[in-house]
Short mmCIF file of the C-alpha atoms (twelve columns), coordinates in Angstrom:
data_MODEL
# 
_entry.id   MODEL 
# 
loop_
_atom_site.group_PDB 
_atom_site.id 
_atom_site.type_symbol 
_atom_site.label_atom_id 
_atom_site.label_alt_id 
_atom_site.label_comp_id 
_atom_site.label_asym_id 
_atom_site.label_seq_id 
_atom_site.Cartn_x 
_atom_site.Cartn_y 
_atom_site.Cartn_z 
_atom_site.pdbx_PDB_model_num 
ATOM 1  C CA . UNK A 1  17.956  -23.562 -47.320 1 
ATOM 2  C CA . UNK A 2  19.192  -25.550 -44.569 1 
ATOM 3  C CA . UNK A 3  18.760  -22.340 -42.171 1 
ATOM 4  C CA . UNK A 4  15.019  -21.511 -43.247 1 
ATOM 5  C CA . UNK A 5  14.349  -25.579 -42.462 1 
ATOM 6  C CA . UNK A 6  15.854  -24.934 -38.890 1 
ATOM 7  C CA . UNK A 7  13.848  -21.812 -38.167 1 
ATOM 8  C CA . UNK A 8  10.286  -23.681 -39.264 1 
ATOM 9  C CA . UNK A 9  11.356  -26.121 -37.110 1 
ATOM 10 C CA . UNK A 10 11.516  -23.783 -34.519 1 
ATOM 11 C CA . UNK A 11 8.428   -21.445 -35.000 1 
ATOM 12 C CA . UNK A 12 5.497   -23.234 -34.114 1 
ATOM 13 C CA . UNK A 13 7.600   -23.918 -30.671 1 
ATOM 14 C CA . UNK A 14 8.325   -20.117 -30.223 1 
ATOM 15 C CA . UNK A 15 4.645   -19.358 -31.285 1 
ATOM 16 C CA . UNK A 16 3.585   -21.544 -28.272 1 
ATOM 17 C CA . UNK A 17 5.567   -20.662 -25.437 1 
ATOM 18 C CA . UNK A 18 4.523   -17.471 -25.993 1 
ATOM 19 C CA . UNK A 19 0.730   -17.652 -25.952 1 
ATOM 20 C CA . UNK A 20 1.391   -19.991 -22.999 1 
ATOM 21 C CA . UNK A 21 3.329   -17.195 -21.392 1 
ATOM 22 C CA . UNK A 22 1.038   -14.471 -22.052 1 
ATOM 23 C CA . UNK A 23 -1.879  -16.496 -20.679 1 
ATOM 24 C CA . UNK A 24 -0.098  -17.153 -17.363 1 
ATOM 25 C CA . UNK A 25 1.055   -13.772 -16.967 1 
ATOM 26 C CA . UNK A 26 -2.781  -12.591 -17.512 1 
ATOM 27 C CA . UNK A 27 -4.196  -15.358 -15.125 1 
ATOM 28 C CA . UNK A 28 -1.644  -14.208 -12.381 1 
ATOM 29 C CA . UNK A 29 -2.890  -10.490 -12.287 1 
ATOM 30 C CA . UNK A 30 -6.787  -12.134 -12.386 1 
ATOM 31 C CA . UNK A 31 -5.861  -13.678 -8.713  1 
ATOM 32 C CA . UNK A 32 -3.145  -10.465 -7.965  1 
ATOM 33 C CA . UNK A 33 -4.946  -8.742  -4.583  1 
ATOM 34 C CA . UNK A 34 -4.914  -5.513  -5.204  1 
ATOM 35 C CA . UNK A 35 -2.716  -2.825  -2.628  1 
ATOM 36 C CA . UNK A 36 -4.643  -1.827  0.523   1 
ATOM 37 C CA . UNK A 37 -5.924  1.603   0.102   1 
ATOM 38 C CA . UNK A 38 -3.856  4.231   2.020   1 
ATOM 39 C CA . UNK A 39 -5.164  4.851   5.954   1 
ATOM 40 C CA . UNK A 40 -6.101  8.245   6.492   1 
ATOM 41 C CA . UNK A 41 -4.091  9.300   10.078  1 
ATOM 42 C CA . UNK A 42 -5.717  9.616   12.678  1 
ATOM 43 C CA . UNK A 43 -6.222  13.250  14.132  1 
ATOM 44 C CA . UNK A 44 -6.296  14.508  17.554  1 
ATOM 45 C CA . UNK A 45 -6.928  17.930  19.767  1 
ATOM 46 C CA . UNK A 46 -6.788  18.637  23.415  1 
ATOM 47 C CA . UNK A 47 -10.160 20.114  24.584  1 
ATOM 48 C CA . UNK A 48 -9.369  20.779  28.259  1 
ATOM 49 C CA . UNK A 49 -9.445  24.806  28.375  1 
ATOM 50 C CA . UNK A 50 -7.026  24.792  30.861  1 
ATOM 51 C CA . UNK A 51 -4.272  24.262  28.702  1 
ATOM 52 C CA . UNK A 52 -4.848  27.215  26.504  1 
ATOM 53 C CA . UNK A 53 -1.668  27.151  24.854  1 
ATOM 54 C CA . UNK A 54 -2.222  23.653  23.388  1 
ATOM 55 C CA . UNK A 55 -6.209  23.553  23.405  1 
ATOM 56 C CA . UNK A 56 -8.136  23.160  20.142  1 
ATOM 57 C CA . UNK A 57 -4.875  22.429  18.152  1 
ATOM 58 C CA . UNK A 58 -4.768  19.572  16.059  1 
ATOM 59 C CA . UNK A 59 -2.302  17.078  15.842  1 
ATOM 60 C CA . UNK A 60 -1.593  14.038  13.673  1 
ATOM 61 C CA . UNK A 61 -1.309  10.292  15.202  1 
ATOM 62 C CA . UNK A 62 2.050   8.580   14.930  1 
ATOM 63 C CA . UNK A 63 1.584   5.460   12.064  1 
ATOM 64 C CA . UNK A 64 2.764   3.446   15.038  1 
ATOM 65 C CA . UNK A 65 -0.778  4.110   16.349  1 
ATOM 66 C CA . UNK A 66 -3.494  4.631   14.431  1 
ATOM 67 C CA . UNK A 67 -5.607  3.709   16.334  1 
ATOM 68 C CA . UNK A 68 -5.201  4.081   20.300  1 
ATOM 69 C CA . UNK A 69 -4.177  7.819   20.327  1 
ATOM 70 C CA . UNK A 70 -4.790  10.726  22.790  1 
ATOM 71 C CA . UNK A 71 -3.336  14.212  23.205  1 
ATOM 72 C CA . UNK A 72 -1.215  14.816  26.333  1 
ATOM 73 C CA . UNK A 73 -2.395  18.535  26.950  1 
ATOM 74 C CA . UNK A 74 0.425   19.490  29.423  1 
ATOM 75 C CA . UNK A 75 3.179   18.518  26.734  1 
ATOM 76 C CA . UNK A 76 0.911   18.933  23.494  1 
ATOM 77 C CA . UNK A 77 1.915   15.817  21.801  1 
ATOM 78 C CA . UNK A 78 -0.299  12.893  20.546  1 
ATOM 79 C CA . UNK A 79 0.528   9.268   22.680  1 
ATOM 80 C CA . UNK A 80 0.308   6.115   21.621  1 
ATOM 81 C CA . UNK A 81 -2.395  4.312   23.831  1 
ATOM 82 C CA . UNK A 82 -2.039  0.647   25.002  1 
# 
């Protein structure tokens, strides 16, 4: 008898902290930002046509640079701008 007493005791208590802990683990995703979506790399091609070997090939930007990028036609590799 003396255990059952104990555990009533304790149940309204354990009933609490857990609604409290489900409603702060649902108000923390509500204010979670949400992962950037992923960047599409940036593509690049030579179009001088004096570089036949390398012209109108395509080539993928380094992450480092998404953004500045060129094609060097004589070595057929995409720089990183400034």
């Amino acid at each position: 008898m003396k255990t059952m007493s104990s555990l009533l005791l304790w149940l309204p208590f354990l009933i609490v902290s857990s609604v409290m802990e489900s409603l702060v683990t649902s108000q923390q995703s509500l204010f979670a930002i949400p992962p950037p979506p992923p960047l599409i790399p940036k593509q690049v091609r030579c179009r001088s046509p004096l570089f036949p070997s390398c012209f109108g090939q395509w080539h993928t930007c380094p992450t480092d640079c998404r953004k500045d990028c060129y094609i060097d036609c004589v070595s057929c590799k995409p720089v990183c701008g400034n």
